[in-house]
N, C-alpha and C positions, 0 to 999 in steps of 0.2 A: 504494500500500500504506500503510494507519495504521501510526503510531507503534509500535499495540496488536502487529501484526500482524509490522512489523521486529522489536518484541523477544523474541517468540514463535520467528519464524524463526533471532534471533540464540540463544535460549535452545537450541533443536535444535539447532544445528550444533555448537555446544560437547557437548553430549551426546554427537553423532556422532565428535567428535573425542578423545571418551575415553578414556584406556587402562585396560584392568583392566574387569571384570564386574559389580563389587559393587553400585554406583548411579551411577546419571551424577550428574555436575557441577550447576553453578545456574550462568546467565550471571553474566557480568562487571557487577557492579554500576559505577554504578547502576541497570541497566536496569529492578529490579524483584523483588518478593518471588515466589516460586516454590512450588509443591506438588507433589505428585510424581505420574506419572501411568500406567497401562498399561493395557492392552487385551487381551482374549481374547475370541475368537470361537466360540461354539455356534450358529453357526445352522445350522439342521438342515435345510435344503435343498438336495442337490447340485448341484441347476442352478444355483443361486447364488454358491459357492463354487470355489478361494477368491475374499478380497475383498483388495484392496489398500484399507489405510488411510489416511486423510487428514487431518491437522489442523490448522485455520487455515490450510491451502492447503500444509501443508508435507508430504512422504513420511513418513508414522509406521511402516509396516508395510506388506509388498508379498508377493504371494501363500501368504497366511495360509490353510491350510486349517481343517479342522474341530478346534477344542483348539488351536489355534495361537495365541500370545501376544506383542506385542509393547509394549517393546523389546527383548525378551532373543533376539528371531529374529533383530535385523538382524546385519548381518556385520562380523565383528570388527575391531577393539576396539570398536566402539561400544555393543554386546550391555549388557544393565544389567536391572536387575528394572523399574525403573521408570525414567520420564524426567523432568527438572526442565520445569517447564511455568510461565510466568508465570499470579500471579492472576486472578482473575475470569470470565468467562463464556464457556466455549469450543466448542466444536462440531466433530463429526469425523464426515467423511463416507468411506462403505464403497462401492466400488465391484468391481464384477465384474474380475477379474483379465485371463478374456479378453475381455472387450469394454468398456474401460472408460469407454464411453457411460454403459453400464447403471450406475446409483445405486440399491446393494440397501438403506442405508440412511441415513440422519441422525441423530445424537446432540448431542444438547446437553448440558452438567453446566457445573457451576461449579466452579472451584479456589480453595481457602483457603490461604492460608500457611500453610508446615509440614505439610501435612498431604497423606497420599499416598488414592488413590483405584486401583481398577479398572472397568474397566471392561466390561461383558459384554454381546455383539450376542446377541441369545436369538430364537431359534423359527423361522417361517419354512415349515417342516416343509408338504408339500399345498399350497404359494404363498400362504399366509397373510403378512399386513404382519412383517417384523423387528422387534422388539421390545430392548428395552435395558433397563438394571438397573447400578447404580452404586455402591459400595460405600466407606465410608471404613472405612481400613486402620488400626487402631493401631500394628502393627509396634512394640512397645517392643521394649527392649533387653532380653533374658534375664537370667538370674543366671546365674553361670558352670558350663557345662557342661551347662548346659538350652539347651529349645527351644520356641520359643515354635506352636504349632501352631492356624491355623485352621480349620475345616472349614466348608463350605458348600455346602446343598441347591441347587441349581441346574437340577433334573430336573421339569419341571415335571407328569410322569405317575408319579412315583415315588410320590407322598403325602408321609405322616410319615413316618422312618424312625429306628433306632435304629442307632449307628455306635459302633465298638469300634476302636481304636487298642490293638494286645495284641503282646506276642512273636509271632513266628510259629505258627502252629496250638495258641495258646493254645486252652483249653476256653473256646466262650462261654457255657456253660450257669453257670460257676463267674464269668463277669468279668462287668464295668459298665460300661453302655455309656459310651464318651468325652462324647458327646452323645446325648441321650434326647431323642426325638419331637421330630426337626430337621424343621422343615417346609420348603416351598418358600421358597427365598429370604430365608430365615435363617439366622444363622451360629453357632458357638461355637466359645471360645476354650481352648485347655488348657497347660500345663506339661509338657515331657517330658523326662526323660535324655535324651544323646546314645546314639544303638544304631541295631538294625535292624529296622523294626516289619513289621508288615499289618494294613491296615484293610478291614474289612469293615463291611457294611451290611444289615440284617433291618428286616421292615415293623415301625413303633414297635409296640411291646406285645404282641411274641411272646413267646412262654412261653420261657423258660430250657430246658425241656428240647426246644425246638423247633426254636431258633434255629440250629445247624448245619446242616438241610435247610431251613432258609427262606432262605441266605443269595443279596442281591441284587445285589451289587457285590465284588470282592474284589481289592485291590490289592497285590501282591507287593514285600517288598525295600524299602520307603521308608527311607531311610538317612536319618536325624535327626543331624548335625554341632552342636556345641553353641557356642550365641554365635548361632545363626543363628534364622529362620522358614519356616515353611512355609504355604501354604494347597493344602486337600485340596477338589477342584472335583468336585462328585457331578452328571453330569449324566444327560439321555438319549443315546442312542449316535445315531451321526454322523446318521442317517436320522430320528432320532426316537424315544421310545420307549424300551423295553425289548430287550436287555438294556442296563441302565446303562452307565455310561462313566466312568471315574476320573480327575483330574489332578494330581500335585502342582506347584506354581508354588513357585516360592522367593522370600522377601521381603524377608530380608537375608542 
């Protein structure tokens, strides 16, 4: 085993031996500067799923179904939004849960210092090749009593769409959308009070008076705690497709 690869496995198992939810640890210096790192899985093929995850040969995640995310899945304490991961060039491979011959996928990304990442296994859907898509997290720190809130398209039959963060069964004919004509696999960033929202989603550049029977996603109850993050995961539902499929992840 490299040097690369002891401090990799030494940066995990501190993670694992975390107490508390909030974020794991950084190894014991000096081993090395860290970024932070997670994983969520959409791939949309059942025979494939789930996948136990793999990184740099260490257990990242172990039968992850569809929307399932790790590190906040492993078992406690170690559970954390994301995991300390040393720098540079890393690679994580997904394997079939029951048969874990089968390799459904390979990812490669790179880690920066300071800087957190997720990660998304995407498609699949009809036994097409898995596909990935890699995202750097800003995660600031709110102003007191806000929330810092991401949303992102990750449907790849949705289209554009227009997405409203509102009170519960606010009018969308009278509101504005959170994010306007979010395409695939872009993101936006907003501000919110702590409270209790729902988010819904209409195809971009519905008419105001429309937009209540066009509605394509509708997510109930998202409870916004302030000091904290969220990110809002719009994908296809588990088989592929429509109807949508909603996630919230927590980021701090």
């Amino acid at each position: 085993m490299t040097m690369k690869s002891l401090g990799l496995v030494a940066a995990l198992a501190l993670a694992a031996a975390a107490c508390g939810t909030k974020e794991a640890p950084g190894p014991l210096e000096p081993t090395g500067t860290t970024g932070r790192v997670r994983f969520v899985n959409l791939i949309n093929d059942p025979t494939r799923i789930p996948v136990n995850a793999i990184l740099e040969s260490v257990p990242f995640g172990v039968g992850l179904g569809y929307g399932a995310t790790t590190p906040s899945s492993l078992p406690s304490p170690s559970t954390a939004n994301y995991s300390a991961i040393l720098t540079g060039d890393r690679s994580m491979v997904l394997k079939k849960t029951a048969d874990t011959s089968v390799t459904v996928a390979t990812i490669t990304f790179t880690v920066a210092a300071n800087t957190d990442y997720t990660v998304y296994a995407t498609g699949g859907n009809g036994g097409i090749a898995v596909t990935n898509f890699v995202t750097t997290d800003p995660n600031p720190t709110p102003p007191a009593g806000q929330v810092e809130v991401a949303i992102i398209n990750m449907s790849p039959s949705a289209g554009a769409l227009d997405v409203f963060v509102t009170a519960p069964n606010a009018d969308l004919a009278a509101a504005t959308p959170t994010a306007a004509s979010i395409t695939y696999r872009s993101s936006s960033f907003s501000l919110f009070a702590a409270g209790t929202y729902q988010v819904r989603a209409v195809p971009a550049g519905t008419a105001a008076a429309a937009r209540s029977s066009s509605i394509v996603l509708t997510i109930n109850n998202v409870v916004l705690v302030g000091g904290t993050g969220r990110t809002v995961v719009i994908a296809d539902r588990a088989a592929g497709g429509a109807p949508l499929a909603g996630f919230v992840l927590s980021d701090r």
